[in-house]
C-alpha positions in Angstrom: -38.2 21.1 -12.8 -34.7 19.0 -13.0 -31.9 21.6 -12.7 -28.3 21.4 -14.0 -25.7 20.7 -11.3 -24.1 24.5 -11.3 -20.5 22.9 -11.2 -19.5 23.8 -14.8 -19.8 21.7 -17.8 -15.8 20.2 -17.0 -17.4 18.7 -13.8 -20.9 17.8 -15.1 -19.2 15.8 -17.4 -17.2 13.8 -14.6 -19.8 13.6 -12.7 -21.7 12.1 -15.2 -19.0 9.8 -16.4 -18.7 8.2 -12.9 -22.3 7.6 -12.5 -22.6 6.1 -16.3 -19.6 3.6 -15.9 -20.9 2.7 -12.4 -23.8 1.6 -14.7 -21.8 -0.5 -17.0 -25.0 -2.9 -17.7 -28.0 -3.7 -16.4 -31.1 -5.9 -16.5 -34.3 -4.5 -17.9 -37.6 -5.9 -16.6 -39.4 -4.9 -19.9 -37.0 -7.1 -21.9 -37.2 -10.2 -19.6 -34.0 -9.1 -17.8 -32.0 -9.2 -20.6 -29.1 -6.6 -20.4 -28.9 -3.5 -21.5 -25.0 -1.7 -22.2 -24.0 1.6 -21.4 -21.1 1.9 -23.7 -18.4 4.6 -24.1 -19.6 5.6 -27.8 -22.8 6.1 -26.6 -21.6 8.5 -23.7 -19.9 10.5 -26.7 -23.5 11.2 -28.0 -24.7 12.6 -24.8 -22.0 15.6 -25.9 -22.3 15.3 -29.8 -24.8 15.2 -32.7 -24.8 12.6 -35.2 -22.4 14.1 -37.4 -20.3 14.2 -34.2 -20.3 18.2 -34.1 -20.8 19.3 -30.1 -24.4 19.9 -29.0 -24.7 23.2 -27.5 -23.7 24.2 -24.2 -26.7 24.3 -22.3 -27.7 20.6 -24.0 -24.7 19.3 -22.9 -25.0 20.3 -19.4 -29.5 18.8 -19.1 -28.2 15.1 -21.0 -25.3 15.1 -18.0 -27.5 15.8 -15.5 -30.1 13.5 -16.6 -27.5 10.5 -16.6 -28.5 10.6 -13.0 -32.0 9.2 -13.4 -31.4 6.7 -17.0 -31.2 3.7 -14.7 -33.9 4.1 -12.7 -36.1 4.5 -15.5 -34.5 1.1 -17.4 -34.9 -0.7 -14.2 -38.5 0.4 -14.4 -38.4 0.8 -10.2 -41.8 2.5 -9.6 -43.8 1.0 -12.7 -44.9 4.5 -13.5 -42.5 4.2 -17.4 -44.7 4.7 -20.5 -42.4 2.6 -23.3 -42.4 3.2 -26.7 -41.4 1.3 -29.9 -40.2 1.4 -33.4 -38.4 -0.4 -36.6 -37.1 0.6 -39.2 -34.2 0.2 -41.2 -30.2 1.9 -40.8 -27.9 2.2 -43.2 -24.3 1.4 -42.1 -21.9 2.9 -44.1 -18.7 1.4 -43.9 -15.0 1.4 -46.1 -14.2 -2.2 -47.0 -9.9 -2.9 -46.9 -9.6 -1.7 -50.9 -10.8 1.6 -49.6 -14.2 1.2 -51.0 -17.7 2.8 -49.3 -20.2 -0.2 -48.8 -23.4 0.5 -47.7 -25.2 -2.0 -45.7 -29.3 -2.0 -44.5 -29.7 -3.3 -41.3 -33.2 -3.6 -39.2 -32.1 -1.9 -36.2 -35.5 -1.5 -33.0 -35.4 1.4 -30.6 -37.8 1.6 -27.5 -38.3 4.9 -26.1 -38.7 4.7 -22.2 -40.7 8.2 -20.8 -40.6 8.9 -17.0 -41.9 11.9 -15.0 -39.6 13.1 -12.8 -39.7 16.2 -11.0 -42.3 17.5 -13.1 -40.3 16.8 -16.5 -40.7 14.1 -19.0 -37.8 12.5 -19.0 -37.0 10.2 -22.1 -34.5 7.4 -22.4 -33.9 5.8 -25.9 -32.8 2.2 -26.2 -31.3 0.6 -29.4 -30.6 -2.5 -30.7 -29.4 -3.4 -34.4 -30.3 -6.9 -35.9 -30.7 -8.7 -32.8 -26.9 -7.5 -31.4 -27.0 -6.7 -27.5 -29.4 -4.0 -26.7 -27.5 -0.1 -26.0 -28.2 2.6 -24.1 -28.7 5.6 -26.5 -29.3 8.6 -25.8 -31.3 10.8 -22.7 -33.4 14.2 -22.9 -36.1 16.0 -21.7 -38.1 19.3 -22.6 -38.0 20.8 -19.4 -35.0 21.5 -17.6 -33.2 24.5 -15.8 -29.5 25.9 -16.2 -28.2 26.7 -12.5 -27.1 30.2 -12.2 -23.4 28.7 -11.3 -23.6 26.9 -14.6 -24.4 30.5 -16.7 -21.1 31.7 -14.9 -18.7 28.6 -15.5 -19.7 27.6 -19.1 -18.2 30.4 -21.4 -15.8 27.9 -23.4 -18.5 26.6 -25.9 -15.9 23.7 -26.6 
């Protein structure tokens, strides 16, 4: 079972930041080597929902920790990933410079990588909208434990 880091959600959070900007990009054996990009919005969603609200505490803390294991499971190491994959269609909504909402459909692929680790099933979502670079999206898992440190530190829900 992967365990949070007991070091309070202020430094899971740096910790995590360091090891996802050491990231920046890399190449993905599934896709040819093409690169994948670990950007800065998408490290946002590890901490918030869609509709950018914070995820809860305890979320927070298992997507941090689990930053620690999204390359290795891109990079497809020990050949033991299970991928996944899906189109459909987004809608972007967007205001135009008259202040106007435009709504545009765009075809946008996502591959789900899946990786045991630990005894957890650790899942890594890739995305990539009309043929644009391909982005690291998001991380989770089902399984996970909060580190008795982490119940002690993490009273702030913020």
């Amino acid at each position: 079972m992967i365990q949070t880091w007991g070091i309070g959600l202020d430094g899971a959070r740096d910790k995590a930041k360091k090891i996802y900007k050491k990231i920046g990009t890399i190449p993905c054996p599934f896709f040819s080597d093409e690169s994948v990009s670990f950007t800065s919005r998408r490290f946002e969603h590890i901490l918030r929902d869609k509709g950018k609200r914070l995820r809860p505490v305890s979320q927070r803390l298992i997507r941090l920790r689990l930053i620690e294991y999204v390359e290795a499971i891109i990079k497809n190491e020990d050949g033991k990933v299970h991928v996944e994959f899906r189109d459909e269609y987004e809608i972007e909504r967007y205001v135009n410079r008259h202040g106007e909402k435009i709504l545009e459909k765009k075809k946008a692929r996502f591959w789900a990588f899946y990786a045991d680790i630990g005894g957890c099933k650790i899942k890594v979502v890739i995305g990539q909208i009309e043929g644009g670079k391909k982005e690291f999206l998001s991380v989770m898992t089902n399984k996970f434990e909060i580190h008795q440190d982490d119940k002690t530190q993490t009273k702030n829900p913020a």
